[in-house]
VOGUDO-652769 format. One record per residue: residue number from 1; residue in three letters; x, z negated, y negated of N, C-alpha, C, O in turn. Coordinates in Angstrom, 1 decimal, m for minus. Example, Ala and Ser with C-alpha at 12.3 -4.5 7.8 and 13.67 -1.06 7.14 Angstrom:
VOGUDO-652769
(1; "ALA"; (13.2; m7.8; 5.7); (12.3; m7.8; 4.5); (13.2; m7.8; 3.3); (14.2; m8.5; 3.3))
(2; "SER"; (12.8; m7.1; 2.2); (13.7; m7.1; 1.1); (12.9; m7.9; 0.0); (13.4; m8.0; m1.1))
END
This chain:
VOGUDO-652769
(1; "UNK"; (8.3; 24.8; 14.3); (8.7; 23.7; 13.4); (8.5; 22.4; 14.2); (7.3; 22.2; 14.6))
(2; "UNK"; (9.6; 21.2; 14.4); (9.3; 20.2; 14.9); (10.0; 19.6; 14.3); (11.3; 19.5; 14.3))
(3; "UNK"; (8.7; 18.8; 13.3); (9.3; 17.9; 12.2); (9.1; 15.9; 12.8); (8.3; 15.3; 13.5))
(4; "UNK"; (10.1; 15.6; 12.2); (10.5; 14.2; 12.6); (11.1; 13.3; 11.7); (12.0; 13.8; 10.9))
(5; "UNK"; (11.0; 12.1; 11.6); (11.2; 11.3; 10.5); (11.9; 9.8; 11.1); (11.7; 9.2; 12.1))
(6; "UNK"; (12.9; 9.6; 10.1); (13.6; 8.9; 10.5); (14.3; 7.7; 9.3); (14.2; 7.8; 8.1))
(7; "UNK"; (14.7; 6.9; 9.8); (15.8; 6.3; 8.3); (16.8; 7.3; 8.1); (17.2; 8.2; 9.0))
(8; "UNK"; (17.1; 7.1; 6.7); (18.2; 7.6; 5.9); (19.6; 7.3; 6.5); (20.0; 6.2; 7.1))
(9; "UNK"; (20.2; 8.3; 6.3); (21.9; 7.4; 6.7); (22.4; 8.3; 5.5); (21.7; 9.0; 4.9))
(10; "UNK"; (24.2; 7.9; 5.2); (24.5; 8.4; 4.2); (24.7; 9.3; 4.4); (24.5; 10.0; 3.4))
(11; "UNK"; (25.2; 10.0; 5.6); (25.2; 11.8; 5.6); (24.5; 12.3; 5.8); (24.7; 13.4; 6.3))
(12; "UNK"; (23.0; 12.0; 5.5); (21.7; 12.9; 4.6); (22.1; 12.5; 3.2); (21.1; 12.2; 2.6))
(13; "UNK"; (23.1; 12.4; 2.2); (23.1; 12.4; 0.6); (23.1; 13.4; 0.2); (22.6; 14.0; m0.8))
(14; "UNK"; (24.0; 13.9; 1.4); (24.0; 15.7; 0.5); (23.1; 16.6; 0.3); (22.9; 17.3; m0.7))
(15; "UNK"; (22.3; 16.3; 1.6); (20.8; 16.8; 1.9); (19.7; 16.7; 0.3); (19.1; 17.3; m0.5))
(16; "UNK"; (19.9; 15.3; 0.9); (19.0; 14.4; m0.3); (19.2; 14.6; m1.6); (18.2; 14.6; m2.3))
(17; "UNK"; (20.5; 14.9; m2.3); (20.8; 15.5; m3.4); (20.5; 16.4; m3.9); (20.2; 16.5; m5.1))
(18; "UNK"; (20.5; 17.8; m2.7); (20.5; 19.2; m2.8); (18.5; 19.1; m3.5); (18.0; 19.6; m4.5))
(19; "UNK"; (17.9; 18.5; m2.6); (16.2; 18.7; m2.7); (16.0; 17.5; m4.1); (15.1; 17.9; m4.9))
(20; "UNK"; (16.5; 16.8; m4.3); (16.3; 16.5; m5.8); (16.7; 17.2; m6.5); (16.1; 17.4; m7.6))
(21; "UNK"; (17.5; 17.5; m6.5); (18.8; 18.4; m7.9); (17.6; 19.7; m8.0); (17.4; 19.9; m9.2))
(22; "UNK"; (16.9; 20.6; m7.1); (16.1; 21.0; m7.5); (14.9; 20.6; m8.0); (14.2; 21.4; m8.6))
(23; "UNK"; (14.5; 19.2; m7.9); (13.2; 18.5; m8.7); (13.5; 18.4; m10.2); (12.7; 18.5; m11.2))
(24; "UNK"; (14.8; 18.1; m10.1); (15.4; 17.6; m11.5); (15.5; 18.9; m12.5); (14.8; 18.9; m13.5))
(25; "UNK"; (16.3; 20.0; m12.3); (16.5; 21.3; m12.9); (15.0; 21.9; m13.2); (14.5; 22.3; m14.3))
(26; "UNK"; (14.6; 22.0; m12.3); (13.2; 22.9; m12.3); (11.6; 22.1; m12.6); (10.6; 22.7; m13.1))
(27; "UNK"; (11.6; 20.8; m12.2); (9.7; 20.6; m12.0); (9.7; 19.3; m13.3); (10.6; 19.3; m14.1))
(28; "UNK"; (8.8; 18.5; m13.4); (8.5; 17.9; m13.9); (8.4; 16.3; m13.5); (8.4; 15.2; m14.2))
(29; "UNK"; (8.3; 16.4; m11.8); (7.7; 15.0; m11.5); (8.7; 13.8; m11.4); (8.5; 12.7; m10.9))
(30; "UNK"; (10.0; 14.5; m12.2); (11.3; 12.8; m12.7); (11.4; 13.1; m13.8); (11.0; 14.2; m14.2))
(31; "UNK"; (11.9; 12.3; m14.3); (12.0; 12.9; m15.7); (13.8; 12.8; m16.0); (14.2; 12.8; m17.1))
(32; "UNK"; (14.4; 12.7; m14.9); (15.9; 13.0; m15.1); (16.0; 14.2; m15.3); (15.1; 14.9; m15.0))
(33; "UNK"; (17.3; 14.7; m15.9); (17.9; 15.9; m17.1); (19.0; 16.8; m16.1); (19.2; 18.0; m16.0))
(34; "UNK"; (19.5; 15.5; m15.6); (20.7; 15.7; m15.2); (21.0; 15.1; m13.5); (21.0; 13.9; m13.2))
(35; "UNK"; (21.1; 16.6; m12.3); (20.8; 15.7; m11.2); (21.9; 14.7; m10.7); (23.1; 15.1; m10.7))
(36; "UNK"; (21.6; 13.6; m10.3); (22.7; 12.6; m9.8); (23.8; 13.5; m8.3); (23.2; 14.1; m7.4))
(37; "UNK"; (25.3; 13.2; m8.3); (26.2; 13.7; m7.7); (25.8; 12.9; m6.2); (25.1; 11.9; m6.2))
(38; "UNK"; (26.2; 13.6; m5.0); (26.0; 13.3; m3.7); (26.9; 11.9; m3.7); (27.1; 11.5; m2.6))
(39; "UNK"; (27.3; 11.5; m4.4); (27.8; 9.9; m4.4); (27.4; 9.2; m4.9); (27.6; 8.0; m4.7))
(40; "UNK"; (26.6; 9.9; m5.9); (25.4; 8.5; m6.6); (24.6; 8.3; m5.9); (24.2; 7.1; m5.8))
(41; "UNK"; (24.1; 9.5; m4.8); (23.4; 9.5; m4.0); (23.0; 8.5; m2.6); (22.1; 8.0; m2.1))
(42; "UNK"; (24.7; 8.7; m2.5); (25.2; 8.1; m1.2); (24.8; 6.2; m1.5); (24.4; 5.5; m0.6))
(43; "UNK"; (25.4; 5.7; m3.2); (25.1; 5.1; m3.4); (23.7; 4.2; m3.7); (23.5; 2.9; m3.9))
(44; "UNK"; (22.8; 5.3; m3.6); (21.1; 5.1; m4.0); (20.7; 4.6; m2.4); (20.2; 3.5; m2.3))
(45; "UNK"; (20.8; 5.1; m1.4); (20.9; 5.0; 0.2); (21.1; 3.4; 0.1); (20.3; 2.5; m0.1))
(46; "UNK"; (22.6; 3.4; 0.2); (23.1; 2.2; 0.7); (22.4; 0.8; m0.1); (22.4; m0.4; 0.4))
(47; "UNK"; (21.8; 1.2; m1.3); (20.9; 0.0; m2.4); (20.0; m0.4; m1.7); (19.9; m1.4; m1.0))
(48; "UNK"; (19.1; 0.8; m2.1); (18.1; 0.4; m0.9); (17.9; m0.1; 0.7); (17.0; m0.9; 1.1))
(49; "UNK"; (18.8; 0.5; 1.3); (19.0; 0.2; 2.8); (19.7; m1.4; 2.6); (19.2; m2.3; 3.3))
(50; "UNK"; (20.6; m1.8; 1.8); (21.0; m3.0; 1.9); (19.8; m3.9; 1.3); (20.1; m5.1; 1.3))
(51; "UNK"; (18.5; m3.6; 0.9); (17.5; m4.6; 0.4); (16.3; m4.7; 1.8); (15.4; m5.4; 2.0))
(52; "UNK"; (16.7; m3.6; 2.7); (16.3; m3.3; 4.1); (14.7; m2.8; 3.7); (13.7; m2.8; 4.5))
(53; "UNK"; (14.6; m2.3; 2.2); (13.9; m1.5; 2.0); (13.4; m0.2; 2.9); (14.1; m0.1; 4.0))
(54; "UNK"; (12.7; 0.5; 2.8); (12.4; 1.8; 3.3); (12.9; 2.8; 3.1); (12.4; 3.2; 2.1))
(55; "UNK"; (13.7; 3.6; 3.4); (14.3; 5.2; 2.8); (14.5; 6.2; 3.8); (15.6; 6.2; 4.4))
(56; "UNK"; (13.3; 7.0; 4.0); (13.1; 7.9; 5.1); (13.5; 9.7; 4.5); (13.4; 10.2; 3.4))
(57; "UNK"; (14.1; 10.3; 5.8); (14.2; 11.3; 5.8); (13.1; 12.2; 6.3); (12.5; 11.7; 7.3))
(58; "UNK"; (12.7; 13.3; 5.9); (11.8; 14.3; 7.4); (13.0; 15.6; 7.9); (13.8; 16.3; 7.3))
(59; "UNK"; (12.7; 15.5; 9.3); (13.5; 16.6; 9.3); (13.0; 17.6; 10.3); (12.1; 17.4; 11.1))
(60; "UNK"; (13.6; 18.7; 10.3); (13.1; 20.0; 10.8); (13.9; 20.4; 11.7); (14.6; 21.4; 11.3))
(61; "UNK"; (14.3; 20.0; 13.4); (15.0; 20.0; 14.2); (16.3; 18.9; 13.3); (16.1; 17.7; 13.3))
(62; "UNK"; (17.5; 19.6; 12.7); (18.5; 18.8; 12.7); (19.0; 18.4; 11.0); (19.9; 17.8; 10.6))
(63; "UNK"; (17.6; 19.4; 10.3); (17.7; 19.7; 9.1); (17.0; 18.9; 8.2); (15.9; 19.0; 8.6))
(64; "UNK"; (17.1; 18.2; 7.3); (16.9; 17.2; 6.3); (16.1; 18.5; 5.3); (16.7; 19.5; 4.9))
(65; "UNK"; (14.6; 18.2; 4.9); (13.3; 18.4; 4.6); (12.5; 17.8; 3.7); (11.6; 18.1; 2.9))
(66; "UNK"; (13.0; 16.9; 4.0); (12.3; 15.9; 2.5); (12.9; 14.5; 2.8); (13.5; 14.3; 3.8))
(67; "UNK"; (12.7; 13.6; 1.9); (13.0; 12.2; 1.5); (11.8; 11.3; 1.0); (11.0; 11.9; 0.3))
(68; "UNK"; (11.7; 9.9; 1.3); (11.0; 9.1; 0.9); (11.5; 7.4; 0.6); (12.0; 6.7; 1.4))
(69; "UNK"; (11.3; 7.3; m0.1); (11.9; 5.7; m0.2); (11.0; 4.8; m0.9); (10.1; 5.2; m1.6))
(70; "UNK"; (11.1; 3.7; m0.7); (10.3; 2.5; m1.5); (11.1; 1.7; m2.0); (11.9; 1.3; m1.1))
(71; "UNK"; (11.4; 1.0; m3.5); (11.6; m0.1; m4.0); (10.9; m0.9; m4.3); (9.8; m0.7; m4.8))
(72; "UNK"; (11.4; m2.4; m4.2); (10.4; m3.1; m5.6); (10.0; m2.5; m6.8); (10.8; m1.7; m7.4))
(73; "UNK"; (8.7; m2.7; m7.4); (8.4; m2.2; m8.5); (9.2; m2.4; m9.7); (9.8; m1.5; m10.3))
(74; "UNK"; (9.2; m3.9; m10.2); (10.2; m4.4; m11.0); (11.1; m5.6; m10.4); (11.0; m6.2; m9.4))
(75; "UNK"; (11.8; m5.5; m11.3); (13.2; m6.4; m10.4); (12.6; m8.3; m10.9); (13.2; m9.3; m10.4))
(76; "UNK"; (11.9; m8.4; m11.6); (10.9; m9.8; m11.4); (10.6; m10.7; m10.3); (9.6; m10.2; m9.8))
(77; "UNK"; (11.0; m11.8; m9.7); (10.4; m12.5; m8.5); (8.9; m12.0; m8.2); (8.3; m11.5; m7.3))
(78; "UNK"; (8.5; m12.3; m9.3); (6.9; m12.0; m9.0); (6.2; m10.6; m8.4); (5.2; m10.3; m7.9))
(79; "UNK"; (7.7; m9.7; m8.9); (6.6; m8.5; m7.9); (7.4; m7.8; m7.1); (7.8; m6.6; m7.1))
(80; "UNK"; (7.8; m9.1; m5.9); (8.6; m8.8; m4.5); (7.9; m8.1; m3.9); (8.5; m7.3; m3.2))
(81; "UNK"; (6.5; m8.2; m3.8); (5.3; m7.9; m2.7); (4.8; m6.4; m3.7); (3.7; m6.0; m3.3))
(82; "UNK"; (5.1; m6.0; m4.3); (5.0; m4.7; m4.9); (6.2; m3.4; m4.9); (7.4; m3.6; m5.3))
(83; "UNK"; (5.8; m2.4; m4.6); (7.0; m1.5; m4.6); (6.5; 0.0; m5.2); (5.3; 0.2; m5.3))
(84; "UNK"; (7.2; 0.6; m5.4); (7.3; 2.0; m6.1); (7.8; 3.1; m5.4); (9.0; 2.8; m5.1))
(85; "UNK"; (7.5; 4.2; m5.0); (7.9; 5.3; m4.2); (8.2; 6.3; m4.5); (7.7; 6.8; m5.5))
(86; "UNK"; (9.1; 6.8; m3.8); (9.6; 8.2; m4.9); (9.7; 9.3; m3.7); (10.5; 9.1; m2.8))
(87; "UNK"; (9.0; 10.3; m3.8); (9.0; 10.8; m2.6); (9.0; 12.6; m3.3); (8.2; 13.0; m4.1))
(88; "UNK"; (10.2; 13.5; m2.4); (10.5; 14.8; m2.8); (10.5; 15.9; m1.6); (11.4; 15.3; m0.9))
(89; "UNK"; (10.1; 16.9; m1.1); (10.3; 18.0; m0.3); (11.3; 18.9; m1.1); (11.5; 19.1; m2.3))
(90; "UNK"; (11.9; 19.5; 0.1); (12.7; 20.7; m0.5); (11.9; 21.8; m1.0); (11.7; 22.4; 0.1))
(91; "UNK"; (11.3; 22.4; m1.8); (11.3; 23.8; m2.5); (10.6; 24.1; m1.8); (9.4; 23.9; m1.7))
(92; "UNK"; (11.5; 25.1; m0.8); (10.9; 25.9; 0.2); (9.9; 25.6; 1.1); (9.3; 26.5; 1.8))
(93; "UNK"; (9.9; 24.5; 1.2); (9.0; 23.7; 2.5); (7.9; 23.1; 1.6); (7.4; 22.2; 2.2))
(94; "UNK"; (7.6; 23.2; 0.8); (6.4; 22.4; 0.3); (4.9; 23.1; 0.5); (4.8; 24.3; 0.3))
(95; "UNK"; (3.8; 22.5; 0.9); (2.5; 22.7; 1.3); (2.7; 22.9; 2.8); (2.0; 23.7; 3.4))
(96; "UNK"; (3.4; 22.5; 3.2); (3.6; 22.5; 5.2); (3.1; 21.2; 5.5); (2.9; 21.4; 6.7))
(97; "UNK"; (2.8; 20.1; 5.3); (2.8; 18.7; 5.6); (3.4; 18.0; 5.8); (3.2; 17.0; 6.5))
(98; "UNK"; (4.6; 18.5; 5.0); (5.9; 17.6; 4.8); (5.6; 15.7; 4.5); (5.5; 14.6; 5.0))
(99; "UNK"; (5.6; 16.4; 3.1); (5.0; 15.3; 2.3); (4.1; 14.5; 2.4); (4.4; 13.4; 1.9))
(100; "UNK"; (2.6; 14.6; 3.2); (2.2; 13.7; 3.7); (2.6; 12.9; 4.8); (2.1; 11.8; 5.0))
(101; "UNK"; (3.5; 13.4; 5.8); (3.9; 12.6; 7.0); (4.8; 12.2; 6.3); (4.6; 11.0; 6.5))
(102; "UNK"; (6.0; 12.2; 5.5); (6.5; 11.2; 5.2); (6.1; 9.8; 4.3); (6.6; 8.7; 4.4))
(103; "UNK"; (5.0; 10.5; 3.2); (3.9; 9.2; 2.5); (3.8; 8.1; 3.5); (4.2; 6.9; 3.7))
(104; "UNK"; (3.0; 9.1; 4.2); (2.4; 7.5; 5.6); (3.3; 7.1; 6.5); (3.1; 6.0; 7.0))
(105; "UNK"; (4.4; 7.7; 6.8); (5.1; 7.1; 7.0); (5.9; 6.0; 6.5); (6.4; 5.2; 7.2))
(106; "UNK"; (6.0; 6.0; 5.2); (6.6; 5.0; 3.8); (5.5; 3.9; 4.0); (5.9; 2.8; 3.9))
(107; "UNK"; (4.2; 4.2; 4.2); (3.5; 3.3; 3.6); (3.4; 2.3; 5.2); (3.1; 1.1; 5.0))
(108; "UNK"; (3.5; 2.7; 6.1); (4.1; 1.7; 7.5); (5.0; 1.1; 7.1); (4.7; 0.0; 6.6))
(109; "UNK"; (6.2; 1.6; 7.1); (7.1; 0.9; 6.9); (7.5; 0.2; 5.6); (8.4; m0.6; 5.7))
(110; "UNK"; (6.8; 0.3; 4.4); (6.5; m1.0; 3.5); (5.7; m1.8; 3.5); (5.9; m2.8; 2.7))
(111; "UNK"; (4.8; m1.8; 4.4); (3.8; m2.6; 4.9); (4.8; m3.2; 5.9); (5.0; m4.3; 5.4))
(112; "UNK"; (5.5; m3.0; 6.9); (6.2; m3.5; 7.7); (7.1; m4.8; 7.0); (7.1; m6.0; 7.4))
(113; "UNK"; (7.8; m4.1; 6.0); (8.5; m4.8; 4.9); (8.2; m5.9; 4.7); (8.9; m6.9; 4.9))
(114; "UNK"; (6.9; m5.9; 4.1); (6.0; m7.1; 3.7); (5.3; m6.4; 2.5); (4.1; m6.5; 2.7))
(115; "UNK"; (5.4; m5.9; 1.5); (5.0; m5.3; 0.7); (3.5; m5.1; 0.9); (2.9; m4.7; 1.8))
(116; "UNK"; (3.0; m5.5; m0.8); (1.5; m5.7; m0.6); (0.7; m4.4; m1.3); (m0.4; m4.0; m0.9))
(117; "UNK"; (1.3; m4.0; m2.4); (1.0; m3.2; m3.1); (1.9; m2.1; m2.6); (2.9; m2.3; m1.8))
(118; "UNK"; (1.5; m0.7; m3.4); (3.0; 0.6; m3.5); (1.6; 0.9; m4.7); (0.4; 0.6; m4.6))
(119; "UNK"; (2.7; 1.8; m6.0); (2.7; 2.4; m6.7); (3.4; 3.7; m6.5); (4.4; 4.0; m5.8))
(120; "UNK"; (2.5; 4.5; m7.3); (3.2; 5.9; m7.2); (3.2; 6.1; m8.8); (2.2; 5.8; m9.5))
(121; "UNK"; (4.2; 6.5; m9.1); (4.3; 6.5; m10.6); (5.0; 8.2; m10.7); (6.1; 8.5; m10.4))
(122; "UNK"; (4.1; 9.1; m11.2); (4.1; 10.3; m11.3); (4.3; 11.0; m12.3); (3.3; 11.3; m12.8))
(123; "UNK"; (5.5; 11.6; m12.8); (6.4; 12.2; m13.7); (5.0; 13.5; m14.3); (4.1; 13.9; m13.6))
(124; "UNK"; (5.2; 13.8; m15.6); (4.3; 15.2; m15.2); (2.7; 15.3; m15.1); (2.1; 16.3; m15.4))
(125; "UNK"; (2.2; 14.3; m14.7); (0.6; 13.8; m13.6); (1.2; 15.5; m13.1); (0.7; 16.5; m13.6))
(126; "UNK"; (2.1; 15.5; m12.0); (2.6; 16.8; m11.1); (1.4; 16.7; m10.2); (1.2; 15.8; m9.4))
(127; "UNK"; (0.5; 17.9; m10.3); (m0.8; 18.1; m9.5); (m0.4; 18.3; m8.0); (m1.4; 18.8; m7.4))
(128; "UNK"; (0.7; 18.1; m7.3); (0.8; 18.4; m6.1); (1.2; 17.1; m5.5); (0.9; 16.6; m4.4))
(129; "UNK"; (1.8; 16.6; m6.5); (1.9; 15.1; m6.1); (0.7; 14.1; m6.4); (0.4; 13.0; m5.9))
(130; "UNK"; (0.2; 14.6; m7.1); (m1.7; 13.6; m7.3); (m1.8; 14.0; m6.1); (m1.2; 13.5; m5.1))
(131; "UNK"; (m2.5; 15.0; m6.0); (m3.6; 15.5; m4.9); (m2.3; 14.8; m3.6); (m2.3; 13.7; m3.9))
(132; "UNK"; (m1.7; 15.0; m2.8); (m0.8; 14.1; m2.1); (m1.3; 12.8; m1.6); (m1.9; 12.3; m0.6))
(133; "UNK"; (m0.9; 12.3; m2.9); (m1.1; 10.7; m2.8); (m3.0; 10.1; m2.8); (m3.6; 9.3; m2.1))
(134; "UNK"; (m3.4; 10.8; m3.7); (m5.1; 11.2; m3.3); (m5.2; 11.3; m1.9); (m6.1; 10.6; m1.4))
(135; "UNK"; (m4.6; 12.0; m1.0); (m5.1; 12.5; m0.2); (m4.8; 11.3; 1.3); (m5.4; 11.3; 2.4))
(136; "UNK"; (m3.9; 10.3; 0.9); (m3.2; 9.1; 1.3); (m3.9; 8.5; 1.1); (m3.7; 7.6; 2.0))
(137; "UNK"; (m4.9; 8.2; 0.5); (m5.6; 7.0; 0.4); (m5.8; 6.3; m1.1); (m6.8; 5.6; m1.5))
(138; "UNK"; (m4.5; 6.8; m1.9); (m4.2; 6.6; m3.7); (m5.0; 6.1; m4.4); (m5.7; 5.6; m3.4))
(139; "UNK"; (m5.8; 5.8; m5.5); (m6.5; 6.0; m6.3); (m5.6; 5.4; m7.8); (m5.1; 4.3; m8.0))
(140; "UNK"; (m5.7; 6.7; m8.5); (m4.9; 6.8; m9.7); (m6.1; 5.4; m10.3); (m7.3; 5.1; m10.0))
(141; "UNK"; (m5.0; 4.7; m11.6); (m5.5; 3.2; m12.0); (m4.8; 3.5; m13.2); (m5.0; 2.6; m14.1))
(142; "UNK"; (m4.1; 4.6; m13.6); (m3.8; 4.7; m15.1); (m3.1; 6.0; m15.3); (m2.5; 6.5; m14.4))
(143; "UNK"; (m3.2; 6.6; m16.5); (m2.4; 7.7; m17.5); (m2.2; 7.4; m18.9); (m3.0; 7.2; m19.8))
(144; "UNK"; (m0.7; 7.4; m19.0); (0.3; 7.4; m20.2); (0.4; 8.9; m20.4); (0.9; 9.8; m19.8))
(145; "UNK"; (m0.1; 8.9; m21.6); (m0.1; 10.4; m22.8); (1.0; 10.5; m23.1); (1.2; 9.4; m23.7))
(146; "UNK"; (2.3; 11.2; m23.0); (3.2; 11.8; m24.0); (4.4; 10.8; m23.3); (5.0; 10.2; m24.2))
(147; "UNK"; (4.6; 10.6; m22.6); (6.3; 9.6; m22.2); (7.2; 10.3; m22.0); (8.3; 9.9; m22.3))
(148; "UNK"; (7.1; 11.6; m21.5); (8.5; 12.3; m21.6); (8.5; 13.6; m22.2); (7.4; 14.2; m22.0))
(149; "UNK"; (9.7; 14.3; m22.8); (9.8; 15.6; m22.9); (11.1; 15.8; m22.3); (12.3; 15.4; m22.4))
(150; "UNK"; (10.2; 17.3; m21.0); (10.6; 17.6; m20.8); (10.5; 19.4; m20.7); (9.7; 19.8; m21.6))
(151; "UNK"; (10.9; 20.1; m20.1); (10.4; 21.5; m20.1); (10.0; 22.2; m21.1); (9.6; 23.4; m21.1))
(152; "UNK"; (10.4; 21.3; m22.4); (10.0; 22.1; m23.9); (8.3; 21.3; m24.1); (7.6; 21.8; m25.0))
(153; "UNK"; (7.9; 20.4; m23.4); (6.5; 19.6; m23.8); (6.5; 18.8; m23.6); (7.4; 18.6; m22.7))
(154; "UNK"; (5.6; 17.3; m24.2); (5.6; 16.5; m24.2); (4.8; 16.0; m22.3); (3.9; 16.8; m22.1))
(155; "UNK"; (4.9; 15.3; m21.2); (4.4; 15.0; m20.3); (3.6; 13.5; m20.1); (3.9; 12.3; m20.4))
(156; "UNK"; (2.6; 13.9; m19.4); (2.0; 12.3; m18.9); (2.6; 11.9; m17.9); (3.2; 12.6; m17.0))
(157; "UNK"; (2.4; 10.1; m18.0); (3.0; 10.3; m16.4); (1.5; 9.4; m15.8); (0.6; 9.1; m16.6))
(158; "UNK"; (1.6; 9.3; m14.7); (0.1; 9.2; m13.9); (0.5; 7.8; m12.9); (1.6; 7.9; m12.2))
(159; "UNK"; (m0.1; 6.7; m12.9); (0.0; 5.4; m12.2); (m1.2; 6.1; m11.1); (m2.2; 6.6; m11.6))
(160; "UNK"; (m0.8; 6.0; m9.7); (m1.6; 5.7; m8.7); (m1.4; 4.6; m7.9); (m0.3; 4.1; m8.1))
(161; "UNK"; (m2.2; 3.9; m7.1); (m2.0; 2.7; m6.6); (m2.3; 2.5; m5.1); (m3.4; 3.0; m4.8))
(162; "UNK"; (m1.7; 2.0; m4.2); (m2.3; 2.0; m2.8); (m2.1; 0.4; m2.2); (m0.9; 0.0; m2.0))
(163; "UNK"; (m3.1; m0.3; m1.8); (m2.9; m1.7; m1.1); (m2.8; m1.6; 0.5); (m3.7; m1.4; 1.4))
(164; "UNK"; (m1.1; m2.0; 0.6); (m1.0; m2.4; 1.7); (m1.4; m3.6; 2.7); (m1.4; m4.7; 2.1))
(165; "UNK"; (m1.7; m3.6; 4.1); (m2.1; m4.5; 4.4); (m3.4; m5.3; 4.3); (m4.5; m4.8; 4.5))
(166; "UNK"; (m3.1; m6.5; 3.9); (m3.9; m7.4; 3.1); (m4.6; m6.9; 1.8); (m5.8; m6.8; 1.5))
(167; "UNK"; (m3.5; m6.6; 1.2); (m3.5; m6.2; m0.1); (m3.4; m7.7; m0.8); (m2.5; m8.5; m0.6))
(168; "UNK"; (m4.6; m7.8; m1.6); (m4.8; m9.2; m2.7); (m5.7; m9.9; m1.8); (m6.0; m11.0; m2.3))
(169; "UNK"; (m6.2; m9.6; m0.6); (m7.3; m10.2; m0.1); (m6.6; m11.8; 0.4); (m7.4; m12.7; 0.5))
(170; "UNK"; (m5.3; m12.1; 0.6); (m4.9; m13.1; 1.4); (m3.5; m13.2; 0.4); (m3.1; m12.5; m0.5))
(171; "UNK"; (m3.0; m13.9; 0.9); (m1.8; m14.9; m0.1); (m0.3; m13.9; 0.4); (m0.5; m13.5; 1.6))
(172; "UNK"; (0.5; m13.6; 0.0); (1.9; m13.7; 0.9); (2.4; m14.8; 1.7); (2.2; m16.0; 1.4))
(173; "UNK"; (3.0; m14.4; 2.5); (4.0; m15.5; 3.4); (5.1; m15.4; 2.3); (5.9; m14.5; 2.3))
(174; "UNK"; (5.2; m17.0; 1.2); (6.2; m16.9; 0.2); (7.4; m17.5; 0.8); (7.4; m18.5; 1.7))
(175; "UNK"; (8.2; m17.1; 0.5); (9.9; m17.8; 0.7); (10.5; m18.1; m0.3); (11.3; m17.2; m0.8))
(176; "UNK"; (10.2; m19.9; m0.9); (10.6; m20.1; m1.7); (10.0; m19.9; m3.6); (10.6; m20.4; m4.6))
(177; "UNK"; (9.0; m19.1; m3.6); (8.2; m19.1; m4.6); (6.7; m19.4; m4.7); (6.1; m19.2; m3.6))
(178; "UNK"; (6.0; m19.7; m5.4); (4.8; m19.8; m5.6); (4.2; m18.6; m6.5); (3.0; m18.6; m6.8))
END
């Protein structure tokens, strides 16, 4: 196995779709119903990549293995320097160390970004994705009782939190805002 990480391009959508579309049908940790088509996909790419956000692939020689991306948290001026991560392995590959080399790798390159904070906001509180982001450095900062049903039960979802950088210790370099 020689795994490698890279930016996203849009002919990883298909890729990318295929390993969510099984997060969506089968697990808990989104709470979408219904998985998005390799052109919403293609579309979700190009969003991000045009905000010159983060959205990394892992791959396995030539093979697309997992995904990771970062957005702003909320679309608010105020929480430019904050982002949210959504990060999936394919099925079959999960507990190999997929998932963590692309975490840290996310968390470079949103730090790179500028990005002061990342949130991990966790469908489920999905115990593979805690322990994960735990194991990153995380420290969960909140749990919401009952936000979604899905799977025939009601689910928590789990706030973890990680300070990039600075963090709060020093100001941003603002452009344009206070």
């Amino acid at each position: 196995m020689t795994l490698s990480v890279r930016s996203a391009t849009i002919g990883d959508a298909g890729a990318i779709a295929a390993i969510y579309a099984h997060h969506v049908l089968h697990g808990t940790a989104t709470y979408e119903v219904v998985p998005p088509t390799e052109d919403e996909t293609v579309e979700k790419i190009l969003t991000v990549s045009d905000r010159r956000w983060p959205f990394l692939v892992a791959c396995d020689g030539g093979e697309v293995v997992g995904y990771a991306y970062a957005t702003q948290f909320r679309d608010r001026p105020a929480y430019a320097y904050a982002c949210e991560n959504s990060i999936y392995v394919a099925q079959d590959r999960r507990g190999g160390g997929i998932g963590k080399l692309l975490l840290k790798a996310l968390l470079e390159a949103a730090e790179a970004h500028g990005f002061r904070q990342m949130v991990a906001v966790i469908g489920g509180g999905e115990p593979m994705s805690v322990a994960l982001h735990a194991t990153c450095g995380f420290k969960q900062v909140g749990r919401l009782t009952g936000m979604g049903w899905k799977a025939g039960r009601w689910l928590d979802t789990v706030y973890m939190q990680f300070a990039l950088g600075a963090g709060t210790a020093t100001a941003p370099v603002v452009s344009g805002q206070d």
